[in-house]
N, C-alpha and C positions, 0 to 999 in steps of 0.2 A: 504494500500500500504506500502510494508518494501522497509524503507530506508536505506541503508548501506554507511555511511563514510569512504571513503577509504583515509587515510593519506600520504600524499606524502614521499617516503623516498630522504632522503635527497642524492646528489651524493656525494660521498668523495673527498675531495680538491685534486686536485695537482697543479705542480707547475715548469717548468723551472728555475732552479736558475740560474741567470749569463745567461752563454752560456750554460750552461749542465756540468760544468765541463774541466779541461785541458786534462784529462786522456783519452786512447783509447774509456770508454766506457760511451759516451753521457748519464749524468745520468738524475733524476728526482726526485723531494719534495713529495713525498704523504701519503695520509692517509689510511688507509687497514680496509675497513669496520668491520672484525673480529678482529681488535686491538686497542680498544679505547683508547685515552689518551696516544696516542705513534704516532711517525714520521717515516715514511722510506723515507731513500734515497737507489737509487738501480738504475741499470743500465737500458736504457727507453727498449733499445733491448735486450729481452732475450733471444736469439737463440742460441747466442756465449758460453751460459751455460747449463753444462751437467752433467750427471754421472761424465765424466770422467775429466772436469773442471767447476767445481763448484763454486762456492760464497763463499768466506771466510765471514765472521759476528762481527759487529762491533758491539758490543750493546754502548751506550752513556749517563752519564749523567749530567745533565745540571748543571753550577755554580748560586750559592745562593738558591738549591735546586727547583728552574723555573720549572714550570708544561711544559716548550715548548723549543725547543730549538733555540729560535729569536738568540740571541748572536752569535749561532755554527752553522747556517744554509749553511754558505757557504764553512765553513771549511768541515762539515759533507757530503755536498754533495761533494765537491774536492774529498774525499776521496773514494765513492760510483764510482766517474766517472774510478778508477783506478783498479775497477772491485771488488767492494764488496757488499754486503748487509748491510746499516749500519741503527739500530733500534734503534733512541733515542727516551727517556723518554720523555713525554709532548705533548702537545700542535702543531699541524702544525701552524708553524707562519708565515700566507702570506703576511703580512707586517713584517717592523723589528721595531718590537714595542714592549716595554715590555711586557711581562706577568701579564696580572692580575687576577687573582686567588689563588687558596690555594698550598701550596708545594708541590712536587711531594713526592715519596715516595722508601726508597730503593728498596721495591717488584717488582717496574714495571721494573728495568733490569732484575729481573730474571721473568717477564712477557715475556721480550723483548728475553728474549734465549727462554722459554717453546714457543715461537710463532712462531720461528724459525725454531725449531726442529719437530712441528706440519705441520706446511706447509712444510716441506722437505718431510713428508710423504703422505701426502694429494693427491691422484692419480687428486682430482679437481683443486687442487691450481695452478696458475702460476708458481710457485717457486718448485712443484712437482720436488725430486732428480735434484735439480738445484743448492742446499745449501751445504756447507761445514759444517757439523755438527761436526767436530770433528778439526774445528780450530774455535776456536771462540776468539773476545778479548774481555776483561771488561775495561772500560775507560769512564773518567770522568774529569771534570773542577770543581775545588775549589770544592761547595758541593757537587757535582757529585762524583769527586775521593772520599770523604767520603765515598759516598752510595756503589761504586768501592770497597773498601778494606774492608765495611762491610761485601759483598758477595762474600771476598777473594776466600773460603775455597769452592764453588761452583764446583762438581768434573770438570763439563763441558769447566771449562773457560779455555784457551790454553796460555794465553798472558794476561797482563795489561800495561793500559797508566793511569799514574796518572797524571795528568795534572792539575800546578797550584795550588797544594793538599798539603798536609800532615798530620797524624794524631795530633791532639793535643797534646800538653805536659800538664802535670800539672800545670805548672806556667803561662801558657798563654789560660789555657781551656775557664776562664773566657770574653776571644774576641768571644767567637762562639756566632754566630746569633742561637736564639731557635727554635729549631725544627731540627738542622743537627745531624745525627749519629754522637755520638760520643764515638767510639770504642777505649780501651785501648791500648797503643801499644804493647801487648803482641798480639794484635789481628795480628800482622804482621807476627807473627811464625805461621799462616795459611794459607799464601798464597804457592803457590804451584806451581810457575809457573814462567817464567821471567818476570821482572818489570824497564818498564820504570818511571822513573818520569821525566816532563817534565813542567823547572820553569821560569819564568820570571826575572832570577836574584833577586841582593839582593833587590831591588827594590819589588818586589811580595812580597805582605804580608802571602803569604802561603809558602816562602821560608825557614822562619826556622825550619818550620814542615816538611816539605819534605826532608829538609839536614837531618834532624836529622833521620826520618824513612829510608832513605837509611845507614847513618851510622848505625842501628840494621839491617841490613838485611843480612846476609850471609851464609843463605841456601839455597837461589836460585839467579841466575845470575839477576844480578839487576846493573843498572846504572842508573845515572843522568844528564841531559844536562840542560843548563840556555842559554836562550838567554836574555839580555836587558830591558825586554820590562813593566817589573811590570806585576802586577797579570789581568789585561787585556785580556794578550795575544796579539796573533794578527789575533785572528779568523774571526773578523767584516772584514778585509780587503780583495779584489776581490783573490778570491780563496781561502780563510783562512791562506794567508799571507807564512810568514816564517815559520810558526808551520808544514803547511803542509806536504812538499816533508820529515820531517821529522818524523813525524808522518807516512806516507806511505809507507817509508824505514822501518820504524821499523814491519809494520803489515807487506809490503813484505818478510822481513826476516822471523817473524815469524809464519807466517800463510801463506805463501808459497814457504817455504827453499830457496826462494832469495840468493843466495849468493854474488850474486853482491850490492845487498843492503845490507845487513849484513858488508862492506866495510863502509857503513857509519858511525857504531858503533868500528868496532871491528880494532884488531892492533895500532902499537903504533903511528901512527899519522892519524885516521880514516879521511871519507869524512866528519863530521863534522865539524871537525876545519881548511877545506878548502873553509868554509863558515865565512863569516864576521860576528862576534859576539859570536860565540857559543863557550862554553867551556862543557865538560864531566870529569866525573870520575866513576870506573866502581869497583867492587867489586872483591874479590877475586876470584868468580866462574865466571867471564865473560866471559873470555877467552877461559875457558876449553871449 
């Protein structure tokens, strides 16, 4: 008599975070059987997306190089709820509980865009021409923004959030935890796109890398906003805090010509500094 063991496959986690999000578009935490060692957040209805309105793409990755994004979960979803696709690095964390495992790794954002752009074409996928392949952001936290400016020069990437980031100087290389990219800052004359950095004041310990890679940057519109808060952030808080609506102004503008959000950055007294705490400075191409 043949025996045959049939192994159960496992379901893939998901996850209401909060409520789903504050935005139009009730999102959801989950895990995508063809994406290992990666998170989505993405909108639970996807009817509302088309050809002809699609999913902008957030790819994300996590601070202290975290295989999961426990820290970003609720930020990450906020932002998913306001109608994007957003594909962090790591680990779905259904508790908020560190990570414990080995580092994640620059390749999986650009795992997180080839999976992207594969399920955009996939006539079986759910996400079949549903995805905005041609605005995508690259974005990241403390060692995430590392792994972010590593994969500057990526033709596909539309926008960057460097968040909490900046590259090392020489005189302080010596603070990096082992195992973070750590790219020269001539590596910034590869980015190719507009760039936010988004710091926690002087207080963040990644603020004098950050200050310092926006003063080299002035081949592409690039600006800087500090709120308060130290290297933190304020992601852990219900909705991902203050970072959020700003963070979402900024992808609205860029990844889907907003212009009423672009008000939040742009002119000489923006909606930012109509918010308590936040200061900016923006470079010579920002305006243009």
């Amino acid at each position: 008599m043949l025996c045959v063991s049939i192994m159960a496959t496992a379901q893939p986690k998901e996850k209401i975070v909060e409520d789903g999000g504050t935005g139009v578009y009730k999102a959801i935490m989950k895990e995508e059987p063809n994406l290992p060692a990666h998170t989505v957040f993405v909108p639970q209805d996807l009817s509302a997306f088309s050809q002809a309105h699609p999913l902008p793409v957030l790819v994300w990755g996590n601070g202290a190089c975290t295989n999961s994004p426990w820290e970003h979960f609720k930020f990450l979803n906020e932002i998913a709820s306001h109608g994007y696709l957003v594909v962090a690095t790591g680990h779905i964390p259904m508790e908020e509980e560190p990570w414990q495992g080995p580092m994640s790794t620059t390749q999986q954002q650009i795992e997180s865009i080839d999976w992207a752009l594969a399920q955009n074409a996939n006539s079986k996928s759910p996400y079949y021409q549903k995805i905005d392949v041609k605005n995508i952001c690259a974005a990241g936290m403390s060692c995430g923004g590392l792994q972010t400016l590593y994969n500057c020069a990526d033709p596909r990437i539309t926008t960057m959030m460097i968040c909490n980031s900046g590259l090392f100087k020489q005189s302080n290389a010596a603070q990096a935890v082992g195992g973070m990219p750590m790219p020269e800052k001539s590596k910034l004359e590869e980015i190719h796109t507009p760039v936010i950095y988004i710091l926690g004041g002087t207080e963040d310990i990644a603020y004098e890398n950050g200050m310092d890679d926006f003063h080299l940057i002035h081949h592409v519109p690039a600006c800087v906003v500090n709120y308060p808060v130290g290297h933190g952030g304020t992601y852990r808080q219900p909705h991902g805090g203050e970072f959020s609506p700003i963070a979402i102004a900024w992808l609205d503008w860029q990844l889907k010509d907003n212009q009423q959000a672009a008000k939040m950055f742009q002119g000489q007294y923006p909606g930012i500094l109509q918010r308590k705490g936040w200061t900016i400075e923006k470079n010579n191409m920002f305006e243009k």
